[in-house]
PyMOL Python script that loads the backbone (N, CA, C, O; Angstrom):
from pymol import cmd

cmd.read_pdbstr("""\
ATOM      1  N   UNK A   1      14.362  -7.806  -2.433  1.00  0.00           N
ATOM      2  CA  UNK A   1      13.724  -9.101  -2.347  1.00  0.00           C
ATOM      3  C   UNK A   1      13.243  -9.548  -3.726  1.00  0.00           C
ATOM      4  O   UNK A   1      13.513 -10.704  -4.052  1.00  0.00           O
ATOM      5  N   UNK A   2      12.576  -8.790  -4.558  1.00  0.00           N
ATOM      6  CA  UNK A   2      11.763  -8.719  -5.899  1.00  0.00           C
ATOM      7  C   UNK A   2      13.569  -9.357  -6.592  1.00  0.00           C
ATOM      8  O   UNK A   2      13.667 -10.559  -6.840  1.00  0.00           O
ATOM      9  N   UNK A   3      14.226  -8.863  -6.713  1.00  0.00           N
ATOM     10  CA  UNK A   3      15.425  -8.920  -7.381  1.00  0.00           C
ATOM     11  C   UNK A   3      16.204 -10.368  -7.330  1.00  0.00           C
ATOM     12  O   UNK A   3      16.540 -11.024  -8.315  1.00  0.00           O
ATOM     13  N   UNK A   4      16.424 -10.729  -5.874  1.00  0.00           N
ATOM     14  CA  UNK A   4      16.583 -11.925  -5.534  1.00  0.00           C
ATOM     15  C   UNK A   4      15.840 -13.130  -5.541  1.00  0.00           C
ATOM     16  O   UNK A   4      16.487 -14.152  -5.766  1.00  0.00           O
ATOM     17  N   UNK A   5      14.479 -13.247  -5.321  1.00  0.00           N
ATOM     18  CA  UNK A   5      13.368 -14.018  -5.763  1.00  0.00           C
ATOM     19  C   UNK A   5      13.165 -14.348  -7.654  1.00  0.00           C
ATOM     20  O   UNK A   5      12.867 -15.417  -8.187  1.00  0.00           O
ATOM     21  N   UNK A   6      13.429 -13.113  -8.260  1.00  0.00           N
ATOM     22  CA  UNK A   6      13.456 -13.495  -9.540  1.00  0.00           C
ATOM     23  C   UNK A   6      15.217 -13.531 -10.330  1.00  0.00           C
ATOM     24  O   UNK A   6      15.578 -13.438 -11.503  1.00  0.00           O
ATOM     25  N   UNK A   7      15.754 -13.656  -9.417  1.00  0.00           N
ATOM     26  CA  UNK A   7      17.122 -13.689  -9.986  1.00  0.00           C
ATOM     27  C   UNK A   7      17.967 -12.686 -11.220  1.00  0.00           C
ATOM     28  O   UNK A   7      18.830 -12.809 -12.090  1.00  0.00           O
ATOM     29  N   UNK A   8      17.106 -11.693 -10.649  1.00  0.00           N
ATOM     30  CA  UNK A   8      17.625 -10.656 -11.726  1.00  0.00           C
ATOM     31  C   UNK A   8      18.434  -9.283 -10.470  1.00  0.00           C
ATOM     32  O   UNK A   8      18.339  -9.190  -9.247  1.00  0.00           O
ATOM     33  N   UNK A   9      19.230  -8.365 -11.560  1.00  0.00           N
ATOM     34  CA  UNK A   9      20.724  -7.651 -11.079  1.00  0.00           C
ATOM     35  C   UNK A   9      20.203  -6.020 -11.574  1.00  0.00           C
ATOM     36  O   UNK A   9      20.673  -5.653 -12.650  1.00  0.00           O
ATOM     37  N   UNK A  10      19.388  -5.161 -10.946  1.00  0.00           N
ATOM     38  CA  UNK A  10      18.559  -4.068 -10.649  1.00  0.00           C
ATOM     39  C   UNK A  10      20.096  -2.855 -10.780  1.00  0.00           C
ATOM     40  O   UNK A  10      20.852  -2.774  -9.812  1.00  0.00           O
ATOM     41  N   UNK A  11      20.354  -2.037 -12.031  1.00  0.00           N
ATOM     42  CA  UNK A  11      21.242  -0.908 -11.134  1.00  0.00           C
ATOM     43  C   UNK A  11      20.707  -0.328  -9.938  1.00  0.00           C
ATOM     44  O   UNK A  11      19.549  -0.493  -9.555  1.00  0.00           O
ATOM     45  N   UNK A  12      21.758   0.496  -9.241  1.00  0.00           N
ATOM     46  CA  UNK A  12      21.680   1.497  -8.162  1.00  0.00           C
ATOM     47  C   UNK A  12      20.532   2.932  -8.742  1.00  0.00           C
ATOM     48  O   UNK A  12      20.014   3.695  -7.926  1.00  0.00           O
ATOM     49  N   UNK A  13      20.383   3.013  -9.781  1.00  0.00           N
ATOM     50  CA  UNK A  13      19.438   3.985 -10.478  1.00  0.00           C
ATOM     51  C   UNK A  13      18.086   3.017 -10.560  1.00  0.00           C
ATOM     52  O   UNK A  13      17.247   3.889 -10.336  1.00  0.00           O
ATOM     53  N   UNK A  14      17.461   2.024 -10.700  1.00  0.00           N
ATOM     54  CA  UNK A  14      16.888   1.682 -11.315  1.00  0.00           C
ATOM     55  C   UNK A  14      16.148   1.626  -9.618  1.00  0.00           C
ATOM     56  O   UNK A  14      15.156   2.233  -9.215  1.00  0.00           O
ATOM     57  N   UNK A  15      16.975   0.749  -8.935  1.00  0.00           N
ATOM     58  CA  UNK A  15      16.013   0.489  -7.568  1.00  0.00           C
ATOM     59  C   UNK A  15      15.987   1.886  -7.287  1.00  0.00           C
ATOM     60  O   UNK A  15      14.930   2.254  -7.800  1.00  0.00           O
ATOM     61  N   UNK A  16      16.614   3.017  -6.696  1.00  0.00           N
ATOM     62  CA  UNK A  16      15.878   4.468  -6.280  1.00  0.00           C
ATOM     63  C   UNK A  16      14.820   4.553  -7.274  1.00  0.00           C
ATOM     64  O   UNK A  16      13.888   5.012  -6.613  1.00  0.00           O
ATOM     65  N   UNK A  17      14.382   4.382  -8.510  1.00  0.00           N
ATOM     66  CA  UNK A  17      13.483   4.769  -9.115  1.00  0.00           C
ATOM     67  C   UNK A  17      12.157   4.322  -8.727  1.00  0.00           C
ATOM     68  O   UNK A  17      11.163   4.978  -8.416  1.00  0.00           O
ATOM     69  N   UNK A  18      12.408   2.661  -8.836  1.00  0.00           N
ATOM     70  CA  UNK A  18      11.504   1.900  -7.990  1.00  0.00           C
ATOM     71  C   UNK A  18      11.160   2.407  -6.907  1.00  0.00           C
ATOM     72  O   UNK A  18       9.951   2.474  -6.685  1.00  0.00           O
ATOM     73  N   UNK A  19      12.186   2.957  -5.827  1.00  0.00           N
ATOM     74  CA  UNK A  19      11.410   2.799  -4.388  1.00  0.00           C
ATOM     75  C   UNK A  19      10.813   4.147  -4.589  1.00  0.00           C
ATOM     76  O   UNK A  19       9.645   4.196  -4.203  1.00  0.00           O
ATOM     77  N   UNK A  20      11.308   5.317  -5.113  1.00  0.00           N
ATOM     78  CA  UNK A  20      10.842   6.170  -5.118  1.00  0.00           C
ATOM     79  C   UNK A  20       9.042   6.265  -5.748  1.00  0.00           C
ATOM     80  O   UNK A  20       8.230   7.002  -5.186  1.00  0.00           O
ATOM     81  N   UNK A  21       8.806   5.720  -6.510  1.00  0.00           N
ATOM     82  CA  UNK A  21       7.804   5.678  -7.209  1.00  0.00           C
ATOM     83  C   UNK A  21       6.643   4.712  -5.999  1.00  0.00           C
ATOM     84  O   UNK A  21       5.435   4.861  -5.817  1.00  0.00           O
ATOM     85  N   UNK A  22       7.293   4.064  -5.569  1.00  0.00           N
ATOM     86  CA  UNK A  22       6.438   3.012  -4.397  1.00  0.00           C
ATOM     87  C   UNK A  22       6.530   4.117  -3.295  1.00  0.00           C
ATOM     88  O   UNK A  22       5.964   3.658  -2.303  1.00  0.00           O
ATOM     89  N   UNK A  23       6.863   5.011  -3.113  1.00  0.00           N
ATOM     90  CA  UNK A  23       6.744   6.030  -1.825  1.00  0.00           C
ATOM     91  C   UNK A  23       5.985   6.892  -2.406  1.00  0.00           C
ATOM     92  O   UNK A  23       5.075   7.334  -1.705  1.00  0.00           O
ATOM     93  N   UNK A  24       6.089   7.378  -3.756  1.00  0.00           N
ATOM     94  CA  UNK A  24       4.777   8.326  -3.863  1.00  0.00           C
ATOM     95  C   UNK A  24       3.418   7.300  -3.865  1.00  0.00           C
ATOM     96  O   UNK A  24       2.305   7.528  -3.391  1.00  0.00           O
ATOM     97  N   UNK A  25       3.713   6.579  -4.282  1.00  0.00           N
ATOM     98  CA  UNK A  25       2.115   6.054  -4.469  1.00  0.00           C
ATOM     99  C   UNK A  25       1.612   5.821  -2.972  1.00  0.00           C
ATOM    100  O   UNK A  25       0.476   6.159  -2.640  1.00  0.00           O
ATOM    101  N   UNK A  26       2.573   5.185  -2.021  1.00  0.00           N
ATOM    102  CA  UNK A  26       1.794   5.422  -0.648  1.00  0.00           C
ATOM    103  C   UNK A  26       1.511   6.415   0.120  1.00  0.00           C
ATOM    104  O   UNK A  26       0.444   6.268   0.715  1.00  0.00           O
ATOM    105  N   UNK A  27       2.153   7.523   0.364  1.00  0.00           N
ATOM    106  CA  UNK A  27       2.213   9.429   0.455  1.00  0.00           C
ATOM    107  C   UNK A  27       0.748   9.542  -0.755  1.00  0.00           C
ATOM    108  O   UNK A  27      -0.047  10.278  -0.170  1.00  0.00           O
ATOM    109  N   UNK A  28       0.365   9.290  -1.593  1.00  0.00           N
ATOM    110  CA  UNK A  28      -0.642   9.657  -2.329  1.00  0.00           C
ATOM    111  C   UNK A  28      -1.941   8.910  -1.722  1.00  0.00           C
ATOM    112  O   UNK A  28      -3.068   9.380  -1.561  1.00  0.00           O
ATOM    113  N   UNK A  29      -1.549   7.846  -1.485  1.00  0.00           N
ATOM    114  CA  UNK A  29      -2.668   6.753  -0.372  1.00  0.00           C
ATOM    115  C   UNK A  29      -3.098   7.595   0.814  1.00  0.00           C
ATOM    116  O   UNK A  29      -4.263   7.569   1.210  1.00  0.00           O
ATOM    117  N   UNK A  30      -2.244   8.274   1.330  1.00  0.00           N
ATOM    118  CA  UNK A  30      -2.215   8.630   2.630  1.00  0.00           C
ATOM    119  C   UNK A  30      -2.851   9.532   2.638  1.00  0.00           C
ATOM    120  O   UNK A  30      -3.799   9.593   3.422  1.00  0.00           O
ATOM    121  N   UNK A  31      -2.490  10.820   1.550  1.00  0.00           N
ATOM    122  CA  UNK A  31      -3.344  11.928   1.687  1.00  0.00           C
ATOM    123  C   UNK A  31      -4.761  11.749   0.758  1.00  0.00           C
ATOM    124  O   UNK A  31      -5.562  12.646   1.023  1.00  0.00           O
ATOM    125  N   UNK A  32      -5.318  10.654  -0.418  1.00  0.00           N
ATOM    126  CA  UNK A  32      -6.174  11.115  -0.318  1.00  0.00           C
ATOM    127  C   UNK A  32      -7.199   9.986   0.894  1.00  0.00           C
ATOM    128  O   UNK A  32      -8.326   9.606   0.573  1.00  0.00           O
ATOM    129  N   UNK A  33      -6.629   9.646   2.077  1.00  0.00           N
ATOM    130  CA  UNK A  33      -7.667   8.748   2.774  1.00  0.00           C
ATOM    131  C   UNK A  33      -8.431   9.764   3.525  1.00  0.00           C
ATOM    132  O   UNK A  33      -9.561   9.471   3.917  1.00  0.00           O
ATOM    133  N   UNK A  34      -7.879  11.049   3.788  1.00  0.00           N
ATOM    134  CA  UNK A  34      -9.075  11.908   4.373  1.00  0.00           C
ATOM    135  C   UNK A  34      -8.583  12.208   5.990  1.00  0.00           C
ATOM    136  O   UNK A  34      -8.992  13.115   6.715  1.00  0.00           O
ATOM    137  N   UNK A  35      -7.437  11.010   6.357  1.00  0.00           N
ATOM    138  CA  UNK A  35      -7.177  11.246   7.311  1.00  0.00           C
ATOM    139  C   UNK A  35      -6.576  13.217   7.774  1.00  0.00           C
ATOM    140  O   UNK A  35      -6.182  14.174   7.107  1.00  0.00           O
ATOM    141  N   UNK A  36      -6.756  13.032   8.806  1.00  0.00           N
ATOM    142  CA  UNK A  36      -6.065  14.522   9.543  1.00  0.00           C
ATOM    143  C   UNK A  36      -4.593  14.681   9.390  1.00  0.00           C
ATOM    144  O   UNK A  36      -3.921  15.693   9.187  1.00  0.00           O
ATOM    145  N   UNK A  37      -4.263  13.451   9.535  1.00  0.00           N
ATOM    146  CA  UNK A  37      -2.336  13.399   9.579  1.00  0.00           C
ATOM    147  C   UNK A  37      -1.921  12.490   8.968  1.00  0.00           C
ATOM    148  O   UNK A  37      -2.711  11.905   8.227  1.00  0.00           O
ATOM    149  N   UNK A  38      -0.695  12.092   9.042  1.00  0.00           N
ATOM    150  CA  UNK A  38      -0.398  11.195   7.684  1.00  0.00           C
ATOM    151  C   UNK A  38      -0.493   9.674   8.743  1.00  0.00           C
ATOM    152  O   UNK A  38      -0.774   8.518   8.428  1.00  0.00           O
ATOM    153  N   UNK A  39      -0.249  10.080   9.637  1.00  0.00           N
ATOM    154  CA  UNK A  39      -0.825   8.680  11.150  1.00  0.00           C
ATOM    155  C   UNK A  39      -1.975   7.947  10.921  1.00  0.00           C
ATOM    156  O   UNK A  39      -2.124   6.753  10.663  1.00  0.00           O
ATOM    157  N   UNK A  40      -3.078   9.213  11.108  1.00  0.00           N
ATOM    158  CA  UNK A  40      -4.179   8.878  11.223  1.00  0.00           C
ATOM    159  C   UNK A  40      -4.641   8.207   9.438  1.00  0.00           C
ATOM    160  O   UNK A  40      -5.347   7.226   9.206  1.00  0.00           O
ATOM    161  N   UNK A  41      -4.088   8.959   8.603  1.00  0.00           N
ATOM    162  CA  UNK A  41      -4.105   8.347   7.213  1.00  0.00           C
ATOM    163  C   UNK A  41      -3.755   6.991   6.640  1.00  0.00           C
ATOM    164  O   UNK A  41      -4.367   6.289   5.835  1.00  0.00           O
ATOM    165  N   UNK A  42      -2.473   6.788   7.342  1.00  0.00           N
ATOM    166  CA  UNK A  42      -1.923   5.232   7.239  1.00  0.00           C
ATOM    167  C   UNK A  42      -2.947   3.877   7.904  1.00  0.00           C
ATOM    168  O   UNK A  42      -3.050   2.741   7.440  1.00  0.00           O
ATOM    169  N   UNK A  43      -3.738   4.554   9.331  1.00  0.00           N
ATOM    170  CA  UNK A  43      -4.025   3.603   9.914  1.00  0.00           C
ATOM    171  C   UNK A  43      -5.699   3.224   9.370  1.00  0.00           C
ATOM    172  O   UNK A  43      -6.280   2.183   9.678  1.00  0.00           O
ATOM    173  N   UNK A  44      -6.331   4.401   8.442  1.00  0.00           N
ATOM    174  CA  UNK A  44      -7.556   4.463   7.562  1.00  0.00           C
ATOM    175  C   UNK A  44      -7.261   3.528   6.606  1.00  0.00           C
ATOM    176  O   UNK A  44      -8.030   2.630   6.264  1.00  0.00           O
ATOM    177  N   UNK A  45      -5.742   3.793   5.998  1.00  0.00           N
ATOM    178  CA  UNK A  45      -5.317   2.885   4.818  1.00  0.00           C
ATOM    179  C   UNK A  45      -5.547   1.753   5.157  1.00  0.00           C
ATOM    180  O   UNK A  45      -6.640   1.239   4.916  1.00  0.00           O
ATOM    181  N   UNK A  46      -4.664   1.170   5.732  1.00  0.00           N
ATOM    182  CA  UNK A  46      -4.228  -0.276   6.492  1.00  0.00           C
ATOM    183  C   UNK A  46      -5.798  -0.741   6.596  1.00  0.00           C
ATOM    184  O   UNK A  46      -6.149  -1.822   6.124  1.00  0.00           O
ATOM    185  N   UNK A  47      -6.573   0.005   7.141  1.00  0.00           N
ATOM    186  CA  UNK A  47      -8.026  -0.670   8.034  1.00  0.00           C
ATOM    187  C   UNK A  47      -8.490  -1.083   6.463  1.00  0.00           C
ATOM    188  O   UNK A  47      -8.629  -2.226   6.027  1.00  0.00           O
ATOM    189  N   UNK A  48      -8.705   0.305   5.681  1.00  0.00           N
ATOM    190  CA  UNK A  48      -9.398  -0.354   4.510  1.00  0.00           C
ATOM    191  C   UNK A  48      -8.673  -1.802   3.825  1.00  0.00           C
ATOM    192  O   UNK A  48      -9.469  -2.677   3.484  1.00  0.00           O
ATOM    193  N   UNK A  49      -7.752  -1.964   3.699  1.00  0.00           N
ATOM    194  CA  UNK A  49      -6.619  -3.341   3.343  1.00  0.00           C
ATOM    195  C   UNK A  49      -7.331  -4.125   3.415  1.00  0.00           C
ATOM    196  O   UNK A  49      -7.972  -4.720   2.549  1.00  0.00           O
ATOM    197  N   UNK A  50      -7.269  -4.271   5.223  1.00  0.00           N
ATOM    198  CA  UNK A  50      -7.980  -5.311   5.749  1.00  0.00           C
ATOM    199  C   UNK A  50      -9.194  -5.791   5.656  1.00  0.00           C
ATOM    200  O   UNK A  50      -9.527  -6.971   5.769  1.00  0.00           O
ATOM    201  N   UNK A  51     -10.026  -4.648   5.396  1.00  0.00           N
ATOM    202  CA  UNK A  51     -11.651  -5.206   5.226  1.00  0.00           C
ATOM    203  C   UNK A  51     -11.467  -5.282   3.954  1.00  0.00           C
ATOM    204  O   UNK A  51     -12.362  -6.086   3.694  1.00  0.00           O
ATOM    205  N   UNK A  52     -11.006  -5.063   3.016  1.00  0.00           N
ATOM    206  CA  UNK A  52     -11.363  -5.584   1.484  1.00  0.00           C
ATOM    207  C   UNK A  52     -10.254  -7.014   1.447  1.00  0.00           C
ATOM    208  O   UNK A  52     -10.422  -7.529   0.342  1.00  0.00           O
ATOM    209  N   UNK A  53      -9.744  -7.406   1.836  1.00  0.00           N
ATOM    210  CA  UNK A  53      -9.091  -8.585   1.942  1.00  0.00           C
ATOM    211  C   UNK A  53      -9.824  -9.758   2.917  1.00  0.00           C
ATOM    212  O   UNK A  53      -9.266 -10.854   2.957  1.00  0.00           O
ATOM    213  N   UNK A  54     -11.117  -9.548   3.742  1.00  0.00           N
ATOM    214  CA  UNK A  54     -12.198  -9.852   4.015  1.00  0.00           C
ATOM    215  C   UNK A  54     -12.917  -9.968   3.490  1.00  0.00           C
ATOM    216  O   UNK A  54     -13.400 -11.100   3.511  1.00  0.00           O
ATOM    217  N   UNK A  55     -13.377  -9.245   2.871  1.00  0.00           N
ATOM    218  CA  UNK A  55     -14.758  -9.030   1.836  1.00  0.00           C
ATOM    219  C   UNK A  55     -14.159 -10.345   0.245  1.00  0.00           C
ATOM    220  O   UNK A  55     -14.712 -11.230  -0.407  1.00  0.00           O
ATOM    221  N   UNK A  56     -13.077  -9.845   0.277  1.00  0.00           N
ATOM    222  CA  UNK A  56     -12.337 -10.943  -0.425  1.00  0.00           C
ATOM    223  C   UNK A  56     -12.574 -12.332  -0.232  1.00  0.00           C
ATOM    224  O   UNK A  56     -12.715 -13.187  -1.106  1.00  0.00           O
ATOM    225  N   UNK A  57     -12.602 -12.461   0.929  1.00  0.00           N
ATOM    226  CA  UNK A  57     -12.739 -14.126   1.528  1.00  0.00           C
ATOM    227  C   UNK A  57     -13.916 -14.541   1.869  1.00  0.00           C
ATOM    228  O   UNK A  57     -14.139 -15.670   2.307  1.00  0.00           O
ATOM    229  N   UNK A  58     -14.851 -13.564   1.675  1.00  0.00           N
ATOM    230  CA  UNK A  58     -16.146 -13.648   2.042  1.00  0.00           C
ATOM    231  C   UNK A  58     -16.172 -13.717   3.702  1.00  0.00           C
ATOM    232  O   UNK A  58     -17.094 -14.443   4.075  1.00  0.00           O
ATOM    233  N   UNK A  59     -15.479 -13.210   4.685  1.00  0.00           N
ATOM    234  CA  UNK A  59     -16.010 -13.234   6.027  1.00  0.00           C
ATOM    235  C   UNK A  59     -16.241 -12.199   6.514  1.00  0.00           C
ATOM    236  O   UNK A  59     -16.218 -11.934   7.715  1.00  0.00           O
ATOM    237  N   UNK A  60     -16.552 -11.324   5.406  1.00  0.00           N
ATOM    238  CA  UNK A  60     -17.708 -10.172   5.435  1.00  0.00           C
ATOM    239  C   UNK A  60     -18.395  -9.713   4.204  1.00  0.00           C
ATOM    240  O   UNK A  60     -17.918 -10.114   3.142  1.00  0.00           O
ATOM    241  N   UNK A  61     -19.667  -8.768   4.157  1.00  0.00           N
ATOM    242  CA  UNK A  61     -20.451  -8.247   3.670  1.00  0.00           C
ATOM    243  C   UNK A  61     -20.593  -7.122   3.242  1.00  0.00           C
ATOM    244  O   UNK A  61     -20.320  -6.378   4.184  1.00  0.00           O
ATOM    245  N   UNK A  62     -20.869  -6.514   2.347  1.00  0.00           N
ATOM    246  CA  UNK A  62     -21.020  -5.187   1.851  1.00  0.00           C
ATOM    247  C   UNK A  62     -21.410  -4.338   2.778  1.00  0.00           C
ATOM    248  O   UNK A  62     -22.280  -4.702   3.569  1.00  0.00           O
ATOM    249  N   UNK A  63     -20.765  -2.847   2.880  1.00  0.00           N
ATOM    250  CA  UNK A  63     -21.996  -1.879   3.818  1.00  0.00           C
ATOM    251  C   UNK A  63     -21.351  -1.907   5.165  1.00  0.00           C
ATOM    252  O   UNK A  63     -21.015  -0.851   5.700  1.00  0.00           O
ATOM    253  N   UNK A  64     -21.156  -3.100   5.755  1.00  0.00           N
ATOM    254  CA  UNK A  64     -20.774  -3.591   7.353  1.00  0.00           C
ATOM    255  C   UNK A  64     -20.316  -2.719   7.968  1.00  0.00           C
ATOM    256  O   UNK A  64     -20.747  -2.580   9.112  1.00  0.00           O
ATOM    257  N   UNK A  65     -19.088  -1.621   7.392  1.00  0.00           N
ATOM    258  CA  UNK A  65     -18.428  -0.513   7.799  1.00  0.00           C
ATOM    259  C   UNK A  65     -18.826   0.630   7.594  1.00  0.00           C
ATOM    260  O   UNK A  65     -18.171   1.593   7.994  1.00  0.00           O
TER     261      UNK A  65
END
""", "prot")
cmd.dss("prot")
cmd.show_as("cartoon", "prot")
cmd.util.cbc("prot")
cmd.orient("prot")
């Protein structure tokens, strides 16, 4: 999508590098959220997302959670 949106031609090496590097960083999200499993880790992730993308918009407050 990134490639097509900016009209640029990515080798076959270059995107595995990319995605690879975007899979550790979320596998690294996952384990340090504290969760038990990488389930329960994703869905800690995601939650935090959401409340700081709130807190962002102001239709919440510090602490709340």
């Amino acid at each position: 999508m990134s490639q097509n949106a900016q009209h640029l031609s990515w080798k076959a090496e270059e995107v595995d590098n990319k995605l690879k590097g975007l899979m550790e960083h979320i596998y690294a999200q996952l384990i340090s959220s504290g969760g038990e499993t990488l389930d329960s880790g994703a869905n800690w992730v995601s939650f935090l997302k959401v409340v700081n993308g709130m807190k962002d918009l102001g239709w919440v407050s510090e602490g709340w959670y």
